[in-house]
DSSP file (Angstrom, degrees, kcal/mol; ACC not computed):
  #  RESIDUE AA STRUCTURE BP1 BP2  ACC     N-H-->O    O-->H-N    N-H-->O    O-->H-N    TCO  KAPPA ALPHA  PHI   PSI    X-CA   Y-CA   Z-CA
    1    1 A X              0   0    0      0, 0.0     2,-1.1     0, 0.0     0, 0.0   0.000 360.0 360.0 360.0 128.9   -1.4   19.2    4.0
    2    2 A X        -     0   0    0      2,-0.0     2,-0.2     1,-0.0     5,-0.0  -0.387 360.0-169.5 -70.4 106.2   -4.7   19.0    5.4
    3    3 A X     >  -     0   0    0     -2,-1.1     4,-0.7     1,-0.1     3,-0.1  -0.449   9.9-160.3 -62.7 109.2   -7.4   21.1    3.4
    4    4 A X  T >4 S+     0   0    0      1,-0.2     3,-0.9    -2,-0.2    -1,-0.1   0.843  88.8  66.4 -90.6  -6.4  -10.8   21.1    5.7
    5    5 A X  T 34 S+     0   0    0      1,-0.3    -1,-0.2     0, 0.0    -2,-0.0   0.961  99.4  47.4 -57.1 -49.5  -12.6   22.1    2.2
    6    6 A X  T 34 S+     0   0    0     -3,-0.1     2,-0.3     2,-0.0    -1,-0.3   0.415  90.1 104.1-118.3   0.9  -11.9   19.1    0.9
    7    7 A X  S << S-     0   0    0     -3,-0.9    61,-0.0    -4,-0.7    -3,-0.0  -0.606  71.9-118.3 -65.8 137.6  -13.1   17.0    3.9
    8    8 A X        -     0   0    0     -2,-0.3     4,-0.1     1,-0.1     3,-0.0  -0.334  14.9-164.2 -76.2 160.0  -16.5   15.1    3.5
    9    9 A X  S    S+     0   0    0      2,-0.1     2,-0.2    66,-0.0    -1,-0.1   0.135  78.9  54.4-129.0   1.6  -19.0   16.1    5.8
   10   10 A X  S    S-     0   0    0      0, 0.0     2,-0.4     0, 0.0    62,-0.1  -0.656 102.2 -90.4-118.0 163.9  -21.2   12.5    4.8
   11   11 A X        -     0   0    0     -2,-0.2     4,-0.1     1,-0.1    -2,-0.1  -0.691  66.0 -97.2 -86.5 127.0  -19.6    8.7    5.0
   12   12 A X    >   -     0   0    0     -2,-0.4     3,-0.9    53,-0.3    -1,-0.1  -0.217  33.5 -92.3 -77.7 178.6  -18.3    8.4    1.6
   13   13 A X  T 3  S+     0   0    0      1,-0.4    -1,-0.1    -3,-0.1    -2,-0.0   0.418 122.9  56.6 -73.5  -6.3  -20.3    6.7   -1.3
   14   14 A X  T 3  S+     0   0    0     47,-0.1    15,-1.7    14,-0.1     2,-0.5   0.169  89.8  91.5 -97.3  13.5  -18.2    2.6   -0.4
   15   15 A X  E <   +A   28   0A   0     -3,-0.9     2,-0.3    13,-0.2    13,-0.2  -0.904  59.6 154.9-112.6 119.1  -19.5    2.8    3.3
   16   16 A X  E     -A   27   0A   0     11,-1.3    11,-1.4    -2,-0.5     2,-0.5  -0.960  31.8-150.4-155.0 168.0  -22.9    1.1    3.7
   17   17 A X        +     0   0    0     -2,-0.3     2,-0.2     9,-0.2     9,-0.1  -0.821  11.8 176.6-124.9 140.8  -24.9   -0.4    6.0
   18   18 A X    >   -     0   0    0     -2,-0.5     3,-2.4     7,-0.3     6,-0.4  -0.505  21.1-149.3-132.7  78.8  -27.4   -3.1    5.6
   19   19 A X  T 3  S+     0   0    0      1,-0.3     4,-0.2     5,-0.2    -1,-0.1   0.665 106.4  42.2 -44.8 -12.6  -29.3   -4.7    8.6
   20   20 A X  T 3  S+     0   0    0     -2,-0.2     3,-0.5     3,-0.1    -1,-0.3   0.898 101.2  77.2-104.4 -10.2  -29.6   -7.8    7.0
   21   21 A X  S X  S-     0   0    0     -3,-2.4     3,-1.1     1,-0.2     4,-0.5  -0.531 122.0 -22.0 -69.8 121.1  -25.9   -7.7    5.6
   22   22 A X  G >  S-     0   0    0      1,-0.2     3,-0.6     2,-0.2    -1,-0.2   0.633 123.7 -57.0   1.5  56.2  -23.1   -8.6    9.0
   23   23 A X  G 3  S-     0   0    0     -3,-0.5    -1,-0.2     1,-0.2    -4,-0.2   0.958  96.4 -60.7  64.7  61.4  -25.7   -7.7   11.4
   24   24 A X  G <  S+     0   0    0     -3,-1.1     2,-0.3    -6,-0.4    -5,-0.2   0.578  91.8 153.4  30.3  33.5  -26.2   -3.7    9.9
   25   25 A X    <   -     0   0    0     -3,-0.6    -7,-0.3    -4,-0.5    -9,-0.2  -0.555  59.5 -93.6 -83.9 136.2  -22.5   -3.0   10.7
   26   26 A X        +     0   0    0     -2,-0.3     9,-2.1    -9,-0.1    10,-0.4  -0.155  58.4 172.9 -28.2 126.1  -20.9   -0.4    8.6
   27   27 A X  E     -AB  16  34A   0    -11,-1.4   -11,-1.3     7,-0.3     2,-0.5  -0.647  45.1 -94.4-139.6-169.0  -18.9   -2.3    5.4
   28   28 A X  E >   -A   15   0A   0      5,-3.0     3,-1.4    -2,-0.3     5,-0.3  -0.930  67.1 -84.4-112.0 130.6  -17.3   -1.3    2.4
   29   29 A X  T 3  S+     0   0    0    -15,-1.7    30,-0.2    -2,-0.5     3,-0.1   0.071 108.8   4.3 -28.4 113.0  -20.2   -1.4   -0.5
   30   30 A X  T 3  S+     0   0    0      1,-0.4     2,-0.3   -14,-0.1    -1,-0.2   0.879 117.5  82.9  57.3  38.6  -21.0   -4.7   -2.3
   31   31 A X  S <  S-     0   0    0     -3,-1.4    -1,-0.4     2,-0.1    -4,-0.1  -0.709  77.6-129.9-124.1-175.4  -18.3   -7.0    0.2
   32   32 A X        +     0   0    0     -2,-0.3     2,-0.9    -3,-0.1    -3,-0.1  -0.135  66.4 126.5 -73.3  -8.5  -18.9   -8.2    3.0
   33   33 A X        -     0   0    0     -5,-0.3    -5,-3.0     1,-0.1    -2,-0.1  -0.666  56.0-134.5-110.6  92.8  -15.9   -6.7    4.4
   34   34 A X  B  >  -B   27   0A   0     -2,-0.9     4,-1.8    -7,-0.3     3,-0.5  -0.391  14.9-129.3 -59.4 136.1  -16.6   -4.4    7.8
   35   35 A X  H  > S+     0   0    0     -9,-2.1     4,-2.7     1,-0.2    -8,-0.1   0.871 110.3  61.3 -70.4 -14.5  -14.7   -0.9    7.8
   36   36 A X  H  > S+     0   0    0    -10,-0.4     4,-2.1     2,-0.2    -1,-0.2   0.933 100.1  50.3 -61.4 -28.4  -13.7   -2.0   11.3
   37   37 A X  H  > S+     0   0    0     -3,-0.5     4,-2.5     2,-0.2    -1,-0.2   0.869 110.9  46.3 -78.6 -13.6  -12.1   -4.7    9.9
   38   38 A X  H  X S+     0   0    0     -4,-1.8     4,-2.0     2,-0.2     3,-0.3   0.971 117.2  47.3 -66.2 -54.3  -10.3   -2.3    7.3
   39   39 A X  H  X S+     0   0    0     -4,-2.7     4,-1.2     1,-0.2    -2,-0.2   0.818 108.5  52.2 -44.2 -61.1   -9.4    0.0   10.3
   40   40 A X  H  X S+     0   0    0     -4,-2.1     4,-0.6     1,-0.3    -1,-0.2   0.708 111.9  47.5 -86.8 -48.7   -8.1   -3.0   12.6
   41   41 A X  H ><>S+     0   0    0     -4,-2.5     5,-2.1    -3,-0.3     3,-0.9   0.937 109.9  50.4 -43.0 -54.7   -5.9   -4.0    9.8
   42   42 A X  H ><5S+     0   0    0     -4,-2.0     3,-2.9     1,-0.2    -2,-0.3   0.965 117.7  48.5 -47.6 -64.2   -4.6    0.1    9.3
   43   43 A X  H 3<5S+     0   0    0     -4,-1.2    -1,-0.2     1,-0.3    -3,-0.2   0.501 105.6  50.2 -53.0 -24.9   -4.0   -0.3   13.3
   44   44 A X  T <<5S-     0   0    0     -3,-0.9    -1,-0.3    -4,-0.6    -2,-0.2   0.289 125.3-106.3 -83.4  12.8   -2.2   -3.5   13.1
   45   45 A X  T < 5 +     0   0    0     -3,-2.9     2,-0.3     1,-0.2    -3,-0.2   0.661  61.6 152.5  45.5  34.8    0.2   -1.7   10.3
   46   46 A X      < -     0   0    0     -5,-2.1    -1,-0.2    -4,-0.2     2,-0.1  -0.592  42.1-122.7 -84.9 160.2   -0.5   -2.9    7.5
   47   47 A X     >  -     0   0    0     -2,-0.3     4,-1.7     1,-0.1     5,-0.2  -0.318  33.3-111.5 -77.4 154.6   -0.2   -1.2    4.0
   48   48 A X  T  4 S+     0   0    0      2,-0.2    15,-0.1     1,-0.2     4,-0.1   0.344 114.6  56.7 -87.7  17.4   -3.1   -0.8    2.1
   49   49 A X  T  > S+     0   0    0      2,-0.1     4,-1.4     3,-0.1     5,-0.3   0.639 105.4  43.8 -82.8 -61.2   -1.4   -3.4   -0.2
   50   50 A X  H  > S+     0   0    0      1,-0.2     4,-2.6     2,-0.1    -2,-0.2   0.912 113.2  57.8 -70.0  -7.1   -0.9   -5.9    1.8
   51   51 A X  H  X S+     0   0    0     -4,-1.7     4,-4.5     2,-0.2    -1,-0.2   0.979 111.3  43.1 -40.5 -72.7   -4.8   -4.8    2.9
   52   52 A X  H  4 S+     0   0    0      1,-0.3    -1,-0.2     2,-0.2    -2,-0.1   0.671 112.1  56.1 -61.0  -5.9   -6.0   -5.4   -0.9
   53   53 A X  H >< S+     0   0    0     -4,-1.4     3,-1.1    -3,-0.2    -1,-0.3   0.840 111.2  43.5 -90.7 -60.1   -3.8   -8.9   -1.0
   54   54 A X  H 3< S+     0   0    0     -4,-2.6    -2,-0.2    -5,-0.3    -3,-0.1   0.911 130.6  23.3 -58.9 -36.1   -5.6  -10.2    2.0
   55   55 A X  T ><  +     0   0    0     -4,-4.5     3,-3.9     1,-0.1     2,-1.8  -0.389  68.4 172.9-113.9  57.9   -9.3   -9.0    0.7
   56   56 A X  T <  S+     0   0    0     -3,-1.1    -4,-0.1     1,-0.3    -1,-0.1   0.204  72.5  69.3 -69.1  39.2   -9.1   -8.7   -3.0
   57   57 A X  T 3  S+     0   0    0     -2,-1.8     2,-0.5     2,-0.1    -1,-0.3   0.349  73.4 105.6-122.2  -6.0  -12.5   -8.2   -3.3
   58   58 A X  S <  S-     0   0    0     -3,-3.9     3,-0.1    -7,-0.1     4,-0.1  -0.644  75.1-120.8 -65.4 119.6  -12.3   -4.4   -1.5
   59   59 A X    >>  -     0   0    0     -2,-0.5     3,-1.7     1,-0.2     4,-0.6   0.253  35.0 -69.3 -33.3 156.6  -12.6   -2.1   -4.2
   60   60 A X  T 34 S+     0   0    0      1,-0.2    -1,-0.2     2,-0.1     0, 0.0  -0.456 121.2  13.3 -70.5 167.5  -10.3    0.5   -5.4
   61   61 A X  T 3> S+     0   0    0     -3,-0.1     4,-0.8     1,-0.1    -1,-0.2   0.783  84.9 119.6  18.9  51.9  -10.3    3.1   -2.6
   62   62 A X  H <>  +     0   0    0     -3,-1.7     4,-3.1     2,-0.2     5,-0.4   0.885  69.4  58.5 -73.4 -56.6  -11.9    1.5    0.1
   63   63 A X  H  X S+     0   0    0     -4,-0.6     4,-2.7     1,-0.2     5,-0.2   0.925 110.1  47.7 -41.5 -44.6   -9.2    1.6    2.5
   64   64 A X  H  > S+     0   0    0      2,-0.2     4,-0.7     1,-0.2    -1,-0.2   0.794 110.3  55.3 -69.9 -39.4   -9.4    5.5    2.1
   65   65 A X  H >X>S+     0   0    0     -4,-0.8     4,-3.1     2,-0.2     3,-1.1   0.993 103.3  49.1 -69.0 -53.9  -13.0    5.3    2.5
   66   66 A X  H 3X5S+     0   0    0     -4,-3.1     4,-4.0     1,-0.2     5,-0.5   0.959 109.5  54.1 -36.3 -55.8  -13.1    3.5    5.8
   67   67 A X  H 3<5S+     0   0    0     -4,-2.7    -1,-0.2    -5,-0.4    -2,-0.2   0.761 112.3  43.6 -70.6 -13.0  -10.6    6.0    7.1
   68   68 A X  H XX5S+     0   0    0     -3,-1.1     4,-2.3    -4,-0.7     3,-2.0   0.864 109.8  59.5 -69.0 -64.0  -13.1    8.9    6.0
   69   69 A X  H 3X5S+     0   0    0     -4,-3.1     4,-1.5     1,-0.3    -2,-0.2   0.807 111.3  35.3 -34.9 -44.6  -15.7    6.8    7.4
   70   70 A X  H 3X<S+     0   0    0     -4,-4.0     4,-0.8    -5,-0.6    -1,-0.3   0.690 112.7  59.9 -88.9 -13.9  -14.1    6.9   11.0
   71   71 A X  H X4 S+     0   0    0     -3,-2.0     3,-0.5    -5,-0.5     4,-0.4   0.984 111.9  46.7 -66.1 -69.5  -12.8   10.8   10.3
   72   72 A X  H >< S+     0   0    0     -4,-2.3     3,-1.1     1,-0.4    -2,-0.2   0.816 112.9  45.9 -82.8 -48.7  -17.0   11.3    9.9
   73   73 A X  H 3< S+     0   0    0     -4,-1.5    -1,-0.4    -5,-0.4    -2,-0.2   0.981 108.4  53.9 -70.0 -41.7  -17.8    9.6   12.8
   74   74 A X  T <<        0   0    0     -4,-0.8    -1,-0.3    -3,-0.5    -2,-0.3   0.657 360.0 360.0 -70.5   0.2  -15.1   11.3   15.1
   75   75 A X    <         0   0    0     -3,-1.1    -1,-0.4    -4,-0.4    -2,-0.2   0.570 360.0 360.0 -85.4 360.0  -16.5   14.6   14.2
């Protein structure tokens, strides 16, 4: 069940942005790998297995972060 204590009120600690890094776009921390493109994947239905098969350089809980990361923004 959703807790709103336990929702972040910051882009968690894998989301960063680098302007010289794919044009400053949000990414998941030390890829290369934009959270749109984690999102765009979530949208197309994939699992966050077959996610981590296709980019097995996203860290554990990335996936989870991107989808904070777009929670944070939509607030």
């Amino acid at each position: 069940m959703w807790d709103p204590e336990t929702v972040e009120t910051e882009p968690p600690d894998l989301i960063d942005a680098d302007p010289t890094v794919v044009h400053g776009q949000a990414r998941i921390r030390g890829t290369r790998i934009p959270v749109s493109v984690v999102l765009d994947c979530l949208a197309t239905g994939m699992t966050e297995e077959q996610i981590r098969a296709q980019y097995p350089s996203l860290p554990t809980g990335a996936v989870n972060a991107a989808l904070a990361h777009a929670a944070f923004l939509a607030r």
